[in-house]
C-alpha positions as CSV (number, residue, x, y, z in Angstrom):
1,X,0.0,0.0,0.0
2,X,1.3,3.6,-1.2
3,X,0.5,5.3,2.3
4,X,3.4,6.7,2.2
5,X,1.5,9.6,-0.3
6,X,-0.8,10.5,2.2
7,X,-1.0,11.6,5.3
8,X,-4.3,12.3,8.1
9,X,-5.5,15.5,8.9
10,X,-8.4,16.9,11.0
11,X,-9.5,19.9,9.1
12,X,-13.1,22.1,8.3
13,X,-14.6,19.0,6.9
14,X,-13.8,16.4,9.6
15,X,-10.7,14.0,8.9
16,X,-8.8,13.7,6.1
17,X,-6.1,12.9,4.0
18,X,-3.7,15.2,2.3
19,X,-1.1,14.5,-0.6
20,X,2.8,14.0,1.2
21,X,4.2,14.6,-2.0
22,X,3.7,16.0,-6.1
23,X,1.5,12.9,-7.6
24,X,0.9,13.1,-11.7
25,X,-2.6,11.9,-13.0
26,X,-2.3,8.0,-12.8
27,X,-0.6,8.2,-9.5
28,X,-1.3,5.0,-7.5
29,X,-1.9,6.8,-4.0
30,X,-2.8,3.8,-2.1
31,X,-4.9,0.5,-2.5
32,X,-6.9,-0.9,0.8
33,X,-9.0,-4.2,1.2
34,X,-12.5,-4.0,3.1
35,X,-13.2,-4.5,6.8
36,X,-16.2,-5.6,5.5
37,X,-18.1,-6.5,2.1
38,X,-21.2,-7.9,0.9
39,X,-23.0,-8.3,-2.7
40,X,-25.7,-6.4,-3.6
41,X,-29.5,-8.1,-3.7
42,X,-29.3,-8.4,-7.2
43,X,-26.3,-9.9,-7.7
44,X,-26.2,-12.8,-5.1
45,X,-25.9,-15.6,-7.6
46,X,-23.8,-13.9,-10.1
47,X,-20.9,-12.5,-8.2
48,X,-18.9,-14.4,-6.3
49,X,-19.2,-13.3,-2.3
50,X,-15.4,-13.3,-1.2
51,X,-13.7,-12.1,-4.2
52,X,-16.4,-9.9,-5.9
53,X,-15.7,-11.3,-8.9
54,X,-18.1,-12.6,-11.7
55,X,-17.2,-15.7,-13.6
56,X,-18.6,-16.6,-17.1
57,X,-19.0,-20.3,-15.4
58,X,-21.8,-20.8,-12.9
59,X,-21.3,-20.4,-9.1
60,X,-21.7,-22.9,-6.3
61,X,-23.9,-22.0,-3.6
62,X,-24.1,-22.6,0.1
63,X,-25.9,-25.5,0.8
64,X,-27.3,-24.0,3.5
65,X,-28.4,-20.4,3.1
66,X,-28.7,-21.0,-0.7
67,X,-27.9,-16.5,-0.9
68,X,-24.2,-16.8,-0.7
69,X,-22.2,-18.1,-4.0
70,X,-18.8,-18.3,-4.7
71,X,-16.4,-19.2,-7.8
72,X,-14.2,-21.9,-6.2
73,X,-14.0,-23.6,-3.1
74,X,-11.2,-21.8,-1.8
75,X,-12.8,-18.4,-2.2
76,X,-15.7,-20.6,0.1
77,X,-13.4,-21.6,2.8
78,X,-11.7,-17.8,2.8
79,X,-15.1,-16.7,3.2
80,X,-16.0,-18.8,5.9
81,X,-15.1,-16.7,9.1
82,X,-17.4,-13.8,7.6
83,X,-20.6,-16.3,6.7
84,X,-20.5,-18.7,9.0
85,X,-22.7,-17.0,11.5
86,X,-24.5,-14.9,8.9
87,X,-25.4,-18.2,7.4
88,X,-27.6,-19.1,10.1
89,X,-29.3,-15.6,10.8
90,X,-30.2,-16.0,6.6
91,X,-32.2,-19.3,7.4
92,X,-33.3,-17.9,10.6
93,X,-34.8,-15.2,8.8
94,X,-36.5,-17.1,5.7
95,X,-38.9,-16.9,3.9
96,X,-37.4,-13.2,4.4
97,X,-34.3,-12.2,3.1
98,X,-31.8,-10.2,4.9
99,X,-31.0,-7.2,2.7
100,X,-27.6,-6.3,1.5
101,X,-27.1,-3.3,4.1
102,X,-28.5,-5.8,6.9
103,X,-26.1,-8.3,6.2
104,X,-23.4,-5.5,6.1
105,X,-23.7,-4.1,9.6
106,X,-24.1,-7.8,11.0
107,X,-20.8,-8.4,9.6
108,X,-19.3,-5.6,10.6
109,X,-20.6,-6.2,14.1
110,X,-19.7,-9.8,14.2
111,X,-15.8,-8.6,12.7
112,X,-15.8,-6.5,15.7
113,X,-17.0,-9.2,18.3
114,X,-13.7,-11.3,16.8
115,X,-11.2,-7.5,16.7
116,X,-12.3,-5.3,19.8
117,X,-9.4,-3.7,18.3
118,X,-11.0,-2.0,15.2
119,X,-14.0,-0.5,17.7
120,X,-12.1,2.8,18.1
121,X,-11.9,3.0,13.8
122,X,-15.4,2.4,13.8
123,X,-16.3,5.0,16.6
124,X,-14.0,7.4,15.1
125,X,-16.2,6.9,11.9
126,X,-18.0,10.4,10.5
127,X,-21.8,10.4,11.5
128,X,-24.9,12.8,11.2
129,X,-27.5,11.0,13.4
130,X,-28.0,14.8,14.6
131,X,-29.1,16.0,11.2
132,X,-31.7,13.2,10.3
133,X,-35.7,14.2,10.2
134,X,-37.7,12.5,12.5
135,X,-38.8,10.3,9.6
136,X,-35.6,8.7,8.5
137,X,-34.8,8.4,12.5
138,X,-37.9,6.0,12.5
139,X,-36.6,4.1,9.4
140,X,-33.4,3.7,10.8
141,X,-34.5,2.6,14.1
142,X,-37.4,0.1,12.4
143,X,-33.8,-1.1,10.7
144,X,-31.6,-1.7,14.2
145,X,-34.6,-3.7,15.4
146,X,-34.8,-5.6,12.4
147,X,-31.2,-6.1,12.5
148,X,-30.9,-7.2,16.2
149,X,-33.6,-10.2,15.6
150,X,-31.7,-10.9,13.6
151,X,-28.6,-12.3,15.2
152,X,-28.5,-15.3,16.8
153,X,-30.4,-16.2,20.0
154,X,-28.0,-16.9,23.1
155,X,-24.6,-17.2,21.9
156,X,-25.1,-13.7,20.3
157,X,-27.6,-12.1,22.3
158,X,-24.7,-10.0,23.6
159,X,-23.7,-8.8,21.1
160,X,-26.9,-6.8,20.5
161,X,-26.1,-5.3,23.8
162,X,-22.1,-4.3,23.0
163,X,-24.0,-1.9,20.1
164,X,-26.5,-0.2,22.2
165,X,-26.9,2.2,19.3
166,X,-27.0,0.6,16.3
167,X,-29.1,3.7,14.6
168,X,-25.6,5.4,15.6
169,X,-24.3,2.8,13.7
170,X,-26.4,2.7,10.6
171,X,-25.6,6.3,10.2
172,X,-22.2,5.8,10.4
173,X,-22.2,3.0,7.3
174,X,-24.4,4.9,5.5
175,X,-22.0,8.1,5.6
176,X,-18.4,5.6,5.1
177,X,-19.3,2.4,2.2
178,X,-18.5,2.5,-1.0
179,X,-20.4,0.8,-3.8
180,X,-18.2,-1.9,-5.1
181,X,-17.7,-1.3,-9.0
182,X,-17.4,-4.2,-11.5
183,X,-15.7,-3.9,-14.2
184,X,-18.4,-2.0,-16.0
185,X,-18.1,0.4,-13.5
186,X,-22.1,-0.8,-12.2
187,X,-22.5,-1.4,-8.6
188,X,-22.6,-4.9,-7.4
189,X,-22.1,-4.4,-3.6
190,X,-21.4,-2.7,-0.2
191,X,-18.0,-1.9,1.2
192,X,-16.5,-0.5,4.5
193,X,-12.7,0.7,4.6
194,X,-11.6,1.9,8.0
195,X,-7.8,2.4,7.1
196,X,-7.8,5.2,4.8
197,X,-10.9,4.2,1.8
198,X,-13.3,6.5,4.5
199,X,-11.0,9.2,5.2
200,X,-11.1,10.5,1.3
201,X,-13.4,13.9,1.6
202,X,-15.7,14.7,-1.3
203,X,-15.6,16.8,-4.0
204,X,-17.5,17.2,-7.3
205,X,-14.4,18.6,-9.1
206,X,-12.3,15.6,-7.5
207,X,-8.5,15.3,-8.1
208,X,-8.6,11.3,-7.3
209,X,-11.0,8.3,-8.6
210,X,-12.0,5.5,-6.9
211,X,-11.7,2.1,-8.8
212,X,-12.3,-1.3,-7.5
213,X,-10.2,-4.7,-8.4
214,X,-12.6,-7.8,-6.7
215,X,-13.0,-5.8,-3.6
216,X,-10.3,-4.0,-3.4
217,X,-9.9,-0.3,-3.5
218,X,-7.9,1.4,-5.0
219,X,-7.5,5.2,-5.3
220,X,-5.1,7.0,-8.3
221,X,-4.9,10.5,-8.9
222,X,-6.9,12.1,-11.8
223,X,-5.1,15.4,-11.9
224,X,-2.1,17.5,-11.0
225,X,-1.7,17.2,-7.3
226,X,0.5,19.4,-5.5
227,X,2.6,18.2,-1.9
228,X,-0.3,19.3,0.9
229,X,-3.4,19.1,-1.3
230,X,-6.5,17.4,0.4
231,X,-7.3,14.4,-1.9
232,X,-10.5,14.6,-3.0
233,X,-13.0,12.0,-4.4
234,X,-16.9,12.2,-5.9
235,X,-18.8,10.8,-3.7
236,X,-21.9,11.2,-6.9
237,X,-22.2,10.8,-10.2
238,X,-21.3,13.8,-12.7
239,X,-24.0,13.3,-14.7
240,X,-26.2,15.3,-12.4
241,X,-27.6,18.9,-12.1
242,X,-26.0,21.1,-9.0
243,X,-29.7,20.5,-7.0
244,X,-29.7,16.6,-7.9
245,X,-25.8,16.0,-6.6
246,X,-26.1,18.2,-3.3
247,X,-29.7,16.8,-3.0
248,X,-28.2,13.0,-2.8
249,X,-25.1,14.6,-0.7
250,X,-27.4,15.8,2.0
251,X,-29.6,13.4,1.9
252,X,-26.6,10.6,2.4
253,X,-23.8,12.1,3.8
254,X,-25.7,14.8,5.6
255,X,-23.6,18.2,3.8
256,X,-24.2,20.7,1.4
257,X,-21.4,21.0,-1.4
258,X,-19.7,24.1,-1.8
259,X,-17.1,22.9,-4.3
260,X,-16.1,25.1,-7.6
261,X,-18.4,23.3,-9.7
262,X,-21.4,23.7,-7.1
263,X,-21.1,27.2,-6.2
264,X,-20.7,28.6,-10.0
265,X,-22.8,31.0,-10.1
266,X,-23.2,31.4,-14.1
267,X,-24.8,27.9,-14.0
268,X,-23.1,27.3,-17.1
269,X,-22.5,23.2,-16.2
270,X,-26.4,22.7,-15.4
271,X,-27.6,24.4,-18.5
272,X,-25.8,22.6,-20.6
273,X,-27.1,19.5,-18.7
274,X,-30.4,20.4,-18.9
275,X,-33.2,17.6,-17.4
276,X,-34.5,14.2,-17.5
277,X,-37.7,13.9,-19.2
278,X,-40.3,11.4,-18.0
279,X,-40.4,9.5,-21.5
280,X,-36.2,8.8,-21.0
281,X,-36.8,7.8,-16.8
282,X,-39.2,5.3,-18.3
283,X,-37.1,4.0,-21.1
284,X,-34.1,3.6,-18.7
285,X,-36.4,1.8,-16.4
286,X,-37.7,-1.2,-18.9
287,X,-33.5,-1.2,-19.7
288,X,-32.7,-2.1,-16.1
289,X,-35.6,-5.0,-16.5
290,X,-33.7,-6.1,-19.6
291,X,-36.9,-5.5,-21.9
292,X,-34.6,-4.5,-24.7
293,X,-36.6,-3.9,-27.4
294,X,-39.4,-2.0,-25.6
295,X,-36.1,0.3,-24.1
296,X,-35.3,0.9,-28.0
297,X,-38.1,2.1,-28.9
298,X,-39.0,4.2,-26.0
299,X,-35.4,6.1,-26.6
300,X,-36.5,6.7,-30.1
301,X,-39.5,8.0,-29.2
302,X,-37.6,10.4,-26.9
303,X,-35.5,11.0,-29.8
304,X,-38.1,12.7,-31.6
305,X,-39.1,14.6,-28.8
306,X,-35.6,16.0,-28.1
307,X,-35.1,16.5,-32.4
308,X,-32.5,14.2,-31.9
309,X,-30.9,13.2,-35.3
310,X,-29.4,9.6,-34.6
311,X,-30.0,7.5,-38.3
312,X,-26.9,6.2,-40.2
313,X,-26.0,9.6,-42.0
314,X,-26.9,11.9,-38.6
315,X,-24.2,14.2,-38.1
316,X,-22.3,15.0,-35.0
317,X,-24.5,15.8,-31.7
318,X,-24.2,19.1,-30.8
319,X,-23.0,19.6,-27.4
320,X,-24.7,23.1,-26.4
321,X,-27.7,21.7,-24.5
322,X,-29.5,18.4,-23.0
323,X,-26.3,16.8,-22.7
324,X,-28.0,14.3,-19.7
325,X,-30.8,13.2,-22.1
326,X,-28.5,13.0,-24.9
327,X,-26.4,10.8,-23.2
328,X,-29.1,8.4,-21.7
329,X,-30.6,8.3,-25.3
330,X,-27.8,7.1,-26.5
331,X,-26.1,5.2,-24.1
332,X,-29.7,3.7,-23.5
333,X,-29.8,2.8,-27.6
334,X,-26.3,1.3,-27.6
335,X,-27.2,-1.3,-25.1
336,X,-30.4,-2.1,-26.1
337,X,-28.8,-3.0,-29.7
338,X,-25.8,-4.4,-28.1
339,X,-28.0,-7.0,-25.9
340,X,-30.2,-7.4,-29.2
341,X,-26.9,-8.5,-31.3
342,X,-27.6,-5.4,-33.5
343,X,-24.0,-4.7,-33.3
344,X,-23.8,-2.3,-36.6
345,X,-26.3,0.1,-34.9
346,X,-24.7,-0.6,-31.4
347,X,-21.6,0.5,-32.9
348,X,-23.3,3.6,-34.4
349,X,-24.9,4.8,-31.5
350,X,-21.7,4.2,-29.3
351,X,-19.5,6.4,-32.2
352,X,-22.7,9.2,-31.3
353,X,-22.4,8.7,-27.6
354,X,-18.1,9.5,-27.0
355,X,-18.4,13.1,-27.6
356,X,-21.4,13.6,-25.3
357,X,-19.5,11.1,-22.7
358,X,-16.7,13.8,-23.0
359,X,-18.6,16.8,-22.6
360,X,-20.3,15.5,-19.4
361,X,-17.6,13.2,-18.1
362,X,-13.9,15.1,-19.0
363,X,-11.0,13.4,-21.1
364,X,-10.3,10.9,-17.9
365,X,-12.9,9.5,-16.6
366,X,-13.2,6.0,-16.5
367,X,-16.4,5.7,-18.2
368,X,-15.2,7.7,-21.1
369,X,-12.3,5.3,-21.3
370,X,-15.0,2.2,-21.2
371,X,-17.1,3.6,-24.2
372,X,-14.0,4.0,-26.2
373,X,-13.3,0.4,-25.4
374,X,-16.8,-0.8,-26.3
375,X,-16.9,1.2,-29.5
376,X,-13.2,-0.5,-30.6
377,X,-14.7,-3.8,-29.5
378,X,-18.0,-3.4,-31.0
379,X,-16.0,-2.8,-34.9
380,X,-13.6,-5.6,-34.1
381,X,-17.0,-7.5,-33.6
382,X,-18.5,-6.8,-36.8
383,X,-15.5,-7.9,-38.9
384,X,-15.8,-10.9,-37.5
385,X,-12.6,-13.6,-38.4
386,X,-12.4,-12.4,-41.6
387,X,-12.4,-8.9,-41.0
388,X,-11.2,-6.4,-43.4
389,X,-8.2,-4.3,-43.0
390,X,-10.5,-1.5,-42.6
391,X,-12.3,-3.0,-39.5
392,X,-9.5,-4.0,-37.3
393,X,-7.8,-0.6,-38.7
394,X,-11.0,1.5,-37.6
395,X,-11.2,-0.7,-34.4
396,X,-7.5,-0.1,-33.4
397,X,-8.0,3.8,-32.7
398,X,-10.6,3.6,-30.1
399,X,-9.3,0.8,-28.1
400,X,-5.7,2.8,-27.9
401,X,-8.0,5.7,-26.8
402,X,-9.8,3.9,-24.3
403,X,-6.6,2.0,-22.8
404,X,-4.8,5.2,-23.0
405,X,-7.6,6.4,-20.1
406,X,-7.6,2.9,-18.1
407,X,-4.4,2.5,-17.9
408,X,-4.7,6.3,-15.6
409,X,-8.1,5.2,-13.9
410,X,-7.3,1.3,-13.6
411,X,-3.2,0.7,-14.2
412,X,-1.4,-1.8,-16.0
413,X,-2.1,-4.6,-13.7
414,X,-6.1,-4.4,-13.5
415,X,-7.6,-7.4,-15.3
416,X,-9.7,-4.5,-17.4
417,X,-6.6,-3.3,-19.0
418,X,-4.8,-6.4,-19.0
419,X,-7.9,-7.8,-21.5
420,X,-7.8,-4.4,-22.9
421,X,-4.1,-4.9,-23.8
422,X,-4.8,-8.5,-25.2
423,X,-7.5,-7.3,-27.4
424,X,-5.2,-4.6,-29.0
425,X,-2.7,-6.8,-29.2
426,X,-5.0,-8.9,-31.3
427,X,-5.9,-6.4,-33.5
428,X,-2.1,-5.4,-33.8
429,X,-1.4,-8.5,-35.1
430,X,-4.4,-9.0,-37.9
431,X,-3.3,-5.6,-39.0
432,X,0.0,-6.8,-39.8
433,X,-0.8,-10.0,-41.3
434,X,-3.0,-7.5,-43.4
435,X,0.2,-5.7,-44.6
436,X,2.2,-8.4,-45.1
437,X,0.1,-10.4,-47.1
438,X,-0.7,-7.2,-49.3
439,X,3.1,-6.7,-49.7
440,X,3.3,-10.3,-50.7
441,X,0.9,-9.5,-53.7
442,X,2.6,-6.6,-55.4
443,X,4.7,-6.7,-58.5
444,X,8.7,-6.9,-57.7
């Protein structure tokens, strides 16, 4: 771990870490592995529990709980320490299930019962139980006695009394996890890091990014940053309006954002953003169902609506307004065709999408660097085995692009660029066998 890069400080926004030294964009500041993790709801059978990861090969389940899956047997047995009692609180519970933020703070609870060590990290943990409404109070404390029932009967009963306030302590998760990231950059789980992963303030004009390997965090710089600068992460999504991100920040982390980008007062950003329609919220909703062909033609309805030119000889989108629904359209159309095996059109709509990812996104994000990679994947697709020169050639340019980016965001040794590099490789080599076997046809 590169903790040598950082340091802790206490400052106007509660701990923190600064910079020790000058780090360049694709600086590997430091990499940290969760105190504790759990898959998502939806994902319990596809991603494997201990290492987060999601095989193209089926999973084997617990015999017993029949949630919990996992790739190999040794990822099982690592995995045991952390399920064994959660196993029995799952059948304890059934026919209910345990949700992923219940089986969370039981595990983090249960960690703590087996390291009294790590219960001054967790009390030192940020919290704003002061600042929530009476309603979400009620919530919370509807969840701590739905989690307490939950443990065990006698040999855990104790426990429950260690943690006499557990809404205390739901506040605390929900202010310090991270959404695990699959490759994809998609959520597919809960994380807490107590070492330095929940020290990393917020900003929405961030100077680091957050990417995960398995479970594993790691952090790299995405800018410039100079010896004593506060390392700062998004804790939202770009692709939001001012109100929407400090809306989720407040309502979540309990603090108004008065970064650059927030405080502008031109508005510029959020102009250009523009808003959501209904007709898009409801396309993107039968996409998250995987009913792909009702998803394609909802987003070309909303095409119309937004005089959004996106047939075969459309010319470049203009990036002066509606950039979110511009980029939902699209993105939305790329999958849908992409799921449907329409790959031409996939690849179309992807080409569409990269300067709109840009505008909203910047040069280095990581999902800038993914659409490059799907649009270089999605040509090499289409030429197939016997692709032309002009495919793999046409290809090549976007997957350079998008490893260029990864290899900031992700580094060299992340299995995303590692394929990435294999698939360019690939490509590298038709190319040449392309060159050479045109060379071997010309007049000496």
């Amino acid at each position: 771990m590169a903790e040598s890069l950082v340091t802790k400080i206490t400052g106007p926004k509660g701990r923190g870490l600064t910079a020790t030294s000058a780090c360049p964009p694709g600086k590997l500041i430091f990499f940290e592995y969760p105190f504790a993790a759990v898959v998502g709801d939806m994902h319990t059978s596809s991603v494997c529990h201990n290492c987060f990861k999601a095989p193209s090969k089926a999973l084997s389940r617990c015999s017993t709980c029949k949630i919990c899956h996992y790739c190999s047997p040794s990822c099982q047995k690592a995995d045991w320490p952390n399920h064994k009692q959660e196993c029995k609180s799952i059948v304890k519970a059934q026919p209910h299930n345990l949700s992923h933020t219940m089986r969370l703070l039981m595990r983090i609870v249960r960690r703590l019962k087996r390291e009294p060590g790590k219960t001054n990290d967790v009390e030192a943990l940020t919290e704003h139980s002061a600042k929530i409404d009476i309603e979400k109070r009620a919530l919370f404390s509807h969840a701590a006695m739905a989690i307490k029932s939950a443990f065990l009967d006698g040999e855990e009963r104790p426990l429950c009394e260690e943690v006499p306030d557990m809404v205390k302590l739901i506040c605390k998760i929900q202010c310090n996890t991270f959404h695990v990231l699959n490759n994809d950059h998609k959520a597919i789980g809960s994380a807490l890091y107590l070492n330095l992963g929940s020290l990393v303030n917020h900003s929405c004009q961030a100077n680091v990014i957050v990417v995960f390997d398995g479970s594993q965090l790691v952090c790299r710089s995405c800018g410039d940053i100079k010896e004593g600068d506060e390392l700062l992460v998004s804790y939202t999504d770009l692709a939001a309006t001012t109100e929407t991100r400090r809306k989720i920040l407040m309502d979540q982390y309990g603090f108004m954002c008065n970064c650059p980008l927030c405080v502008d007062e031109t508005g510029t950003r959020d102009k250009l953003l523009g808003t959501l329609s209904e007709e898009i919220i409801e396309a993107k909703k039968y996409l998250d169902i995987g009913k792909w062909h009702i998803a394609r033609e909802k987003f070309q309805q909303a095409c119309d609506s937004y005089q959004l030119a996106v047939g075969q000889s459309a010319k470049p989108i203009s990036l002066t307004d509606n950039l979110l629904a511009k980029l939902e359209i699209l993105n939305g159309l790329t999958t849908a065709a992409n799921e449907t095996m329409d790959f031409r059109n996939a690849l179309h709509f992807c080409k569409l999408s990269l300067p709109v990812f840009q505008a909203v996104y910047g040069d280095s994000h990581p999902l800038v660097g993914l659409q490059f990679y799907m649009c270089g994947k999605l040509g090499w697709l289409i030429g197939g085995d016997d692709a032309a020169a002009d495919y793999a050639e046409a290809a090549l340019g976007p997957l350079m692009k998008g490893l260029d980016i990864l290899r900031g965001t992700h580094g060299t040794a992340h299995e995303l660029t590692k394929g990435l590099c294999d698939l360019v490789a690939e490509v590298r080599m038709v190319l040449q066998s392309y060159v050479a076997a045109a060379a071997g046809r010309l007049p000496m």
